[in-house]
C-alpha positions in Angstrom: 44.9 -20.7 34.7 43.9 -23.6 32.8 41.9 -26.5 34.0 44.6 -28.9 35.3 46.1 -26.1 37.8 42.7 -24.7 38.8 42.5 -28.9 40.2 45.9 -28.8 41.6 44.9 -25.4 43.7 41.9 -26.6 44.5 43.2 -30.0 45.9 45.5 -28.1 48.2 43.2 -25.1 49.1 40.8 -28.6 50.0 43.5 -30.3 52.1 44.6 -26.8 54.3 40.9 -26.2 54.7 40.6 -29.8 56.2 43.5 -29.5 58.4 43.6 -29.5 62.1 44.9 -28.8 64.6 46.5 -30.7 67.6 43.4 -30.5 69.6 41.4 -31.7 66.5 40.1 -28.2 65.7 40.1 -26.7 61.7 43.6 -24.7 61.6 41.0 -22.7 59.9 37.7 -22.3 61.6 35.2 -22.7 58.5 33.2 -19.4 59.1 36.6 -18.4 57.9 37.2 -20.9 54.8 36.3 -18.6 51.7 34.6 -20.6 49.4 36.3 -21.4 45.9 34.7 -20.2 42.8 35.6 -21.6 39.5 34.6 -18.7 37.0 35.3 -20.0 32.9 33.4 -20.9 30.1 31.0 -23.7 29.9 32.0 -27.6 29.3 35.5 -26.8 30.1 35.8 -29.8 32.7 34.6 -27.6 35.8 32.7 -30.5 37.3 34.5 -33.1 35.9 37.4 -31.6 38.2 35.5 -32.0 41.0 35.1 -35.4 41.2 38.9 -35.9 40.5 39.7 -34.0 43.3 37.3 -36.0 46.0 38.3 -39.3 44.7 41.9 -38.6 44.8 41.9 -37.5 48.0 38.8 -40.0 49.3 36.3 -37.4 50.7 33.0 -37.1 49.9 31.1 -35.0 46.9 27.7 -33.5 46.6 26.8 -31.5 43.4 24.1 -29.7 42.7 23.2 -27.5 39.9 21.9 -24.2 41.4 19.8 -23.2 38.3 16.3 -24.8 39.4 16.2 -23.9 43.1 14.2 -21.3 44.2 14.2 -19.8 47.8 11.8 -22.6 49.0 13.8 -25.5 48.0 17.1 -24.3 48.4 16.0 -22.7 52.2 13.6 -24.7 53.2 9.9 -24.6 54.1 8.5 -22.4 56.9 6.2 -24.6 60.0 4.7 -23.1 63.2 7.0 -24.6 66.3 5.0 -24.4 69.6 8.0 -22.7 72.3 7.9 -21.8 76.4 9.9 -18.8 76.9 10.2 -17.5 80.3 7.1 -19.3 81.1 5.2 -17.7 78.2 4.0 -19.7 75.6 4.3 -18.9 72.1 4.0 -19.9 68.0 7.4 -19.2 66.2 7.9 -19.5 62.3 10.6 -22.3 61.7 11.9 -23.8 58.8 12.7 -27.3 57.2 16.6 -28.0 56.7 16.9 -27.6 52.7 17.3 -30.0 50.6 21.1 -29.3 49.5 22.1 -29.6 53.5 19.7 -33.0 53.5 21.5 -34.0 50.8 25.0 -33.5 53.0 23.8 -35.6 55.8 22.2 -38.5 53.5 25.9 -39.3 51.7 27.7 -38.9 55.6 24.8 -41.4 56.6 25.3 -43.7 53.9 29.0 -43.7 53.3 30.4 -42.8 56.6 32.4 -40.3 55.1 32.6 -37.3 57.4 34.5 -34.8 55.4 33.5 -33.9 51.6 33.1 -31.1 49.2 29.7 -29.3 48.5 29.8 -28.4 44.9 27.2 -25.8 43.5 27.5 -25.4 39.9 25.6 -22.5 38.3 26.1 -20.2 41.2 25.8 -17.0 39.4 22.2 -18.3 37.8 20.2 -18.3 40.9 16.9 -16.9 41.0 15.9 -13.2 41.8 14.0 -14.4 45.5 17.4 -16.5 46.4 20.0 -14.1 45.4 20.1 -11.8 48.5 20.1 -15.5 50.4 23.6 -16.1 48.7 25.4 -13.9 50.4 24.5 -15.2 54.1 25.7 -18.8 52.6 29.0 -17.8 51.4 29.8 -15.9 54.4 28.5 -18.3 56.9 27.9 -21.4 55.1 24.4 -21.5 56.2 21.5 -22.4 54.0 17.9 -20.4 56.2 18.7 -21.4 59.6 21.1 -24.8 58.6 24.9 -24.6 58.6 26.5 -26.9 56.0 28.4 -29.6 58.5 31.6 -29.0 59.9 34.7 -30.8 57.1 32.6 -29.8 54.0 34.5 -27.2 51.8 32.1 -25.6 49.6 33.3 -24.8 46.1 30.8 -23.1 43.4 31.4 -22.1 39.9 29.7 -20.7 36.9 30.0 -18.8 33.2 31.2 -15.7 32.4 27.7 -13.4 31.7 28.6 -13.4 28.2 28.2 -16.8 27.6 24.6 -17.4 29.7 22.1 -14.8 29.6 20.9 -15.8 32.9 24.2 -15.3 34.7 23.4 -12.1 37.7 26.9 -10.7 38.0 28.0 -10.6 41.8 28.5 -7.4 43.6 32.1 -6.6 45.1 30.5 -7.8 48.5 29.5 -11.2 47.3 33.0 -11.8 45.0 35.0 -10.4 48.6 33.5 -13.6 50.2 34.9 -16.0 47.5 38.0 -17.0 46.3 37.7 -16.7 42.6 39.4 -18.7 40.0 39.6 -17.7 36.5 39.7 -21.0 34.3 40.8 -21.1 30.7 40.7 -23.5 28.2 43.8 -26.0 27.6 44.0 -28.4 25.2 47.2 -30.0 27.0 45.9 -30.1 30.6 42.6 -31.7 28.9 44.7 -34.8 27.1 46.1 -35.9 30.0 42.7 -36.1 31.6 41.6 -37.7 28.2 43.8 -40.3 28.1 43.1 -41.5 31.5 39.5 -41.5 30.5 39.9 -43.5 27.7 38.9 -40.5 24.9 38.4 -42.2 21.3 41.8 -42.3 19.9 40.4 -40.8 16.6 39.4 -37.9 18.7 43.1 -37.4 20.4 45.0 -38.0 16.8 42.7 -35.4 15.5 43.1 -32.7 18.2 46.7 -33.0 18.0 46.7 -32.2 14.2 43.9 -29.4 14.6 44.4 -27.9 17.9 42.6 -24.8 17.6 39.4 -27.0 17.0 39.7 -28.3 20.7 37.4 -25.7 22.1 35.7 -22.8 20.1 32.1 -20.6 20.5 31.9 -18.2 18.2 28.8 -16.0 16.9 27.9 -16.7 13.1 25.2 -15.7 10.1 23.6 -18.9 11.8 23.8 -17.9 15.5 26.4 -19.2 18.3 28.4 -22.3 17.5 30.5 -23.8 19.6 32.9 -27.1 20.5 33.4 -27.9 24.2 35.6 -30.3 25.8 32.6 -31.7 27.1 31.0 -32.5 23.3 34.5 -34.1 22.5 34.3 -36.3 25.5 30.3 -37.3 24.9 30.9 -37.8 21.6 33.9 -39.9 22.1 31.5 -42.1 24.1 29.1 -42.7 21.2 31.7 -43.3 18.9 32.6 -46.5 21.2 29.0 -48.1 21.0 29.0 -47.5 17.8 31.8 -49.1 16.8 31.2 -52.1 19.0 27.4 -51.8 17.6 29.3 -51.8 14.1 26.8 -48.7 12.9 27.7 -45.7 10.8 29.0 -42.7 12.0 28.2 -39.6 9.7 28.2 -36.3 10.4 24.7 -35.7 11.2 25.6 -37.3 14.3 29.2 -35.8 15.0 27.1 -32.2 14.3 25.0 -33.2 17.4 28.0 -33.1 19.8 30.2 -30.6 17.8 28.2 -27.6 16.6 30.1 -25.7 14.4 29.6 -27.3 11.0 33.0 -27.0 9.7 35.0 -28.8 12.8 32.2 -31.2 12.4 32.7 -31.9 9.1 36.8 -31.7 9.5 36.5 -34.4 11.6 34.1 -36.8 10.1 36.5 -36.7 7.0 38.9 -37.3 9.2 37.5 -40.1 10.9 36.8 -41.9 7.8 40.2 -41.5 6.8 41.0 -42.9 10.5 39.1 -45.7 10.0 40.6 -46.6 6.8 44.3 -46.3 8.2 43.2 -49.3 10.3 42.1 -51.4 7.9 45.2 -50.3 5.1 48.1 -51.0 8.1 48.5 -55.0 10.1 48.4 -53.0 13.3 48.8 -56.5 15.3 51.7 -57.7 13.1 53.5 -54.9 13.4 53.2 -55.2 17.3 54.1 -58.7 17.0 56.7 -57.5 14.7 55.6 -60.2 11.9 54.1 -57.1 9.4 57.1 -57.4 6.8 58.9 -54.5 4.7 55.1 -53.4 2.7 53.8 -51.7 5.8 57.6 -50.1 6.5 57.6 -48.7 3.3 54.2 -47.7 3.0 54.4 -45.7 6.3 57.6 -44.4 5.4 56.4 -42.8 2.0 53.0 -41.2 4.0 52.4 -37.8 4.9 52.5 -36.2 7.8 49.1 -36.7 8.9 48.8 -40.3 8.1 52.0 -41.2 9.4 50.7 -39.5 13.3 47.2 -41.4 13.2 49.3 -44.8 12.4 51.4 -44.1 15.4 48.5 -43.1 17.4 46.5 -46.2 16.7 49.8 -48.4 17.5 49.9 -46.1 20.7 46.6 -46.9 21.6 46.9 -50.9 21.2 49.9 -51.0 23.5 48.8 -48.4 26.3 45.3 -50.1 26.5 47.3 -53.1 27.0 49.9 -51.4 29.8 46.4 -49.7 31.6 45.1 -53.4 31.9 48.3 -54.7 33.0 48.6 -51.6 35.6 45.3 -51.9 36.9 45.8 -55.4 37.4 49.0 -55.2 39.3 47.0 -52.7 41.8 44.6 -55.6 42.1 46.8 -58.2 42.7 48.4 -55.7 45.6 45.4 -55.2 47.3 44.5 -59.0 47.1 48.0 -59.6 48.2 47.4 -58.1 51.9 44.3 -59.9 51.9 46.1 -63.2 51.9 48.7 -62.0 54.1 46.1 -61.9 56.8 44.5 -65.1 55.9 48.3 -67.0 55.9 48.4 -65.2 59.4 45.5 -67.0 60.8 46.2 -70.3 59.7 50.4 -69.6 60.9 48.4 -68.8 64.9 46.0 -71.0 64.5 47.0 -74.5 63.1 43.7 -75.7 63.9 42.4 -73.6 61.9 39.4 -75.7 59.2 38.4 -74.5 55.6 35.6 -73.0 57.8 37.2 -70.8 59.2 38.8 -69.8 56.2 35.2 -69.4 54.5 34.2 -67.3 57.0 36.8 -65.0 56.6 36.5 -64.6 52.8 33.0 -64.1 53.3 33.7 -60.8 55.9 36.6 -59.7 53.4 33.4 -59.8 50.5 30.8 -58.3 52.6 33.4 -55.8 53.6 34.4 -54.9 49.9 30.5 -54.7 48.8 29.7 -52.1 51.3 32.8 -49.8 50.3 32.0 -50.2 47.0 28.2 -48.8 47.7 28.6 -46.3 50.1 32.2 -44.7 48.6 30.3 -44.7 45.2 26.9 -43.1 46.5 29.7 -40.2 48.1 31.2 -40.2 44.4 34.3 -40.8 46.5 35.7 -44.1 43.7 37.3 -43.7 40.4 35.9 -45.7 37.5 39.9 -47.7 37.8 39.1 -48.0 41.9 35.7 -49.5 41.0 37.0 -51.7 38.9 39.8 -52.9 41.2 37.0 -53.2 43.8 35.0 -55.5 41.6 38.0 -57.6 40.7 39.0 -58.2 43.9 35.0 -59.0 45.1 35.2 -61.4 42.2 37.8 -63.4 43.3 36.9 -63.8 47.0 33.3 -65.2 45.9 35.3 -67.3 43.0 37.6 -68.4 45.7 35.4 -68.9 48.5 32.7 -71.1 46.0 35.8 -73.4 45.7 36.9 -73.7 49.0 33.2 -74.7 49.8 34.1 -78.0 48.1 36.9 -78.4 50.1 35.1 -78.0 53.8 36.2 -80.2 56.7 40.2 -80.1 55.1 42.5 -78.6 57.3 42.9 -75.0 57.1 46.7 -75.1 55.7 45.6 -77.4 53.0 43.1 -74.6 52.3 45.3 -71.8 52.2 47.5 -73.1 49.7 44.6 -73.7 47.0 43.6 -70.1 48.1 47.3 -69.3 47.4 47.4 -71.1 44.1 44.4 -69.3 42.9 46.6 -66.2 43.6 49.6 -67.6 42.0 47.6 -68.0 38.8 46.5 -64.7 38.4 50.3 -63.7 39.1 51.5 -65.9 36.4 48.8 -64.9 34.0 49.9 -60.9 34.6 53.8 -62.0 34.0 52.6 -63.6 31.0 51.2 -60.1 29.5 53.9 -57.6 31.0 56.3 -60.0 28.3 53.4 -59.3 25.7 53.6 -55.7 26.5 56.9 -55.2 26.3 57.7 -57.2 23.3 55.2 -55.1 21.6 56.6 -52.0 22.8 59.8 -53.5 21.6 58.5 -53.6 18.1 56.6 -50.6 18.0 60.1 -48.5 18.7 61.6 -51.0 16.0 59.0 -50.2 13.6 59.5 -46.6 14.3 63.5 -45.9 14.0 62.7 -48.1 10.8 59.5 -46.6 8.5 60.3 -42.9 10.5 64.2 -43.2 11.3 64.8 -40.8 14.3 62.0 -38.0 13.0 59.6 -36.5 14.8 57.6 -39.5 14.8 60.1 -41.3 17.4 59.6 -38.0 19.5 56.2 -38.2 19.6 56.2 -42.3 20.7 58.6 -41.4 23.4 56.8 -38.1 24.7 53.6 -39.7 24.7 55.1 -43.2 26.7 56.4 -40.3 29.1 53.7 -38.3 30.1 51.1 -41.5 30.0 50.6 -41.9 33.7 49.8 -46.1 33.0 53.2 -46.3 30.2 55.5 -44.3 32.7 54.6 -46.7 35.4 54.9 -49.6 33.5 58.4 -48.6 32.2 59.7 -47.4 35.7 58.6 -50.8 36.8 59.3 -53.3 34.4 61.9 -51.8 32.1 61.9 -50.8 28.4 65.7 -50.7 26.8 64.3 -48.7 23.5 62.4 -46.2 25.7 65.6 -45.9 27.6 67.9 -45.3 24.7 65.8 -43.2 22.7 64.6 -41.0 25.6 68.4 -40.2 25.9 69.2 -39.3 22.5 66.1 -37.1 21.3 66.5 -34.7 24.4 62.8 -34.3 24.4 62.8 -30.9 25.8 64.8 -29.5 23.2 62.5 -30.4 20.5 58.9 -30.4 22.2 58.6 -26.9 20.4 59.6 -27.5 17.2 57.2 -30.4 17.0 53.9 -28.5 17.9 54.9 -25.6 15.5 54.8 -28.1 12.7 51.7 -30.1 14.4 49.9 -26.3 14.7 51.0 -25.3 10.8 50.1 -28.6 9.8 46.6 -28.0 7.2 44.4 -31.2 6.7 
């Protein structure tokens, strides 16, 4: 299965092994929960899945790579324990807990979190003195004499032994005691992670012209080679502060992330030619539909290639705007409810003073600090939660420094410049939605004109579609060209068609 069902099956596998019954006991007692293990090639997004899962469904996650444990570390150290047994004394050997069930008990200590996942990467890559250890673990979850806590579902993966020398196969009693998932790469299941990541757009434009050069490891005159999702995803990173950093890329560098010479040098030409697309087409007046008939004409005449990286570059102007506007309406929600409880005070209280008020905002920011550090040391946040977090921290201290100059009104007075503080942001987020969709507006205008109803306009409404931030943002606030268009491509019909030509398609 590829990488985006092995998460689904996971997810669920996660929830029925965390269900319980109606006296509060595990439907399915955990000496009984198989562990999970993830079998597929390296830098496929094993990990990465991982922390989806957990944050999605707000557990706990503890990781560890199982390649540098040896028996002491990952079982523990042996001490003498002085005993009385039937009024005999005696010197038994005991051992420390190990430092992967410590490591359990720290993040429930520190983020009050309960139930998690215990992810052990590596598995098959343990050393010779833990090995026969390994199978006491996955049958009853216990590392020496320490049982992994009740609510932790422990899923493991690891390579295939012909791409890690190190890799000890498992006999057919071990692999009867797992669950085991077979994970293939997928250059679809990996774009819709990528664009919610925020992968360089240069990247994306390029994978969809060349996507056999998504993930390859191949043995040459040179030794292995290989491209991994997780070299496209580091790179894309780089490729960021760089830009920002305004440095050169060249190929020596892409070469570091993607080691087979010729994808590496595919795409640095490519990127260069990316870069000079953005400098040749008014990308903002074309959003702001003030760009005139050149850049029609221009993009009209254009082959193939150019014609998807202009499109991908509008693309990637309007959805970093919807993701913004998106992640502020989620704030705005969350600092709705806040007020709501505030406005409740002040309606049961009229005494109520700025003071009070104060007070209040200061318990709401504490409150929101100490989610934000324990949920992030249990890995349990998304990078959009965090943000959310932050913004909404931001505002109470922003708020509540205000309100400080205000003390001894009373507290209606006080909740209405709290509330207009709110109303601000509100009006500020209207302000871009009609940004948003006027660009959208003229990106579909731009579209029916340079491309008329070609393939281009099934790629703009195919990629608005399966965007999680665009599909929300239309199903909320409306788009008339998305609408119309969506109806008369039938996207289904022609989804095929489109990637045969992407897939013949020769730089």
């Amino acid at each position: 299965m590829n990488i985006r069902q092995a998460k689904e099956y996971i997810r669920d596998s996660v929830k029925i092994y965390l269900k319980k019954d109606a006296e509060g006991e595990y439907c399915i007692p955990p000496v009984y929960q198989r562990p999970i293990f993830l079998l597929g090639a390296p830098g496929i997004g094993k990990t990465a899945i991982m922390e989806q899962v957990a944050q999605e469904m707000g557990i706990a996650l503890v990781s560890y790579s199982m390649t540098h444990h040896t028996r002491q570390s990952a079982l523990g150290l042996p001490f003498i324990r002085h005993r009385v047994y039937g009024g005999r004394e005696t010197d038994i050997s005991e051992y420390t807990m190990s430092e992967i069930i410590a490591s359990v008990y720290d993040v429930m200590e520190e983020s009050g979190l309960k139930e998690g996942i215990l992810f052990l990467d590596e598995i098959n890559c343990v050393s010779e003195t833990l090995a026969p250890s390994m199978l006491q673990f996955l049958q009853y979850k216990t590392f020496g004499k320490h049982r992994v806590p009740e609510g932790w579902v422990i899923v493991t993966a690891g390579n295939p032994p012909e791409y890690n020398k190190s890799v000890r196969e498992f006999d057919v009693v071990t692999m009867d005691r797992l669950r085991v998932i077979r994970v293939e790469e997928d250059y679809e299941a990996w774009k819709a992670y990528a664009q919610k990541k925020g992968i360089h757009n240069a990247i994306l434009n390029f994978l969809d012209l060349k996507r056999d050069s998504f993930y390859r490891i191949e043995t040459t005159v040179n030794g292995r080679s290989y491209v991994t999702a997780r070299g496209w995803e580091d790179l894309s990173v780089v490729l960021t502060l760089y830009e920002e950093e305004k440095l050169p890329v060249e190929e020596t560098l892409v070469e570091q992330y993607l080691c087979n010479e010729k994808i590496a040098r595919e795409f640095s030409a490519y990127y260069d030619l990316y870069q000079k697309y953005k400098k040749d087409y008014p990308l903002e007046e074309i959003l702001l539909g003030t760009a005139g008939r050149t850049a029609v004409e221009r993009a009209s005449a254009a082959p193939f290639d150019e014609r998807l990286s202009l499109l991908g570059m509008l693309l990637d102007r309007v959805q970093g705007d919807i993701r913004e506007i998106m992640e502020r309406s989620d704030f705005l929600s969350d600092l709705q409810r806040l007020l709501i409880t505030e406005r409740s005070l002040v309606r049961e209280k009229p005494e109520t003073k700025t003071g009070d008020l104060l007070a209040l905002l200061k318990q709401q920011e504490e409150g929101r600090e100490k989610l934000l550090q324990s949920r992030g040391k249990a890995n349990a946040l998304s990078a959009a939660e965090k943000r959310k977090q932050r913004a909404v921290i931001r505002f109470l201290k922003e708020a509540r420094q205000a309100l400080q100059q205000q003390n001894g009104t009373d507290g209606q007075e006080a909740f209405l410049l709290l509330k207009q503080r709110f109303d601000n942001c509100l009006e500020e987020m209207r302000r871009k939605i009609r940004r948003a969709q006027e660009e959208l507006h003229h990106l579909f205008v731009f579209t029916e004109d340079a491309f008329l109803e070609g393939n281009e306009m099934l790629i703009l409404t195919t990629e608005l579609t399966v965007n999680e931030n665009s599909a929300r943002f239309i199903g909320m606030f409306g788009c008339d060209d998305y609408q119309k268009h969506s109806k008369e491509l039938m996207l289904s019909q022609r989804q095929e068609f489109l990637r045969r030509e992407i897939e013949a398609l020769a730089l």
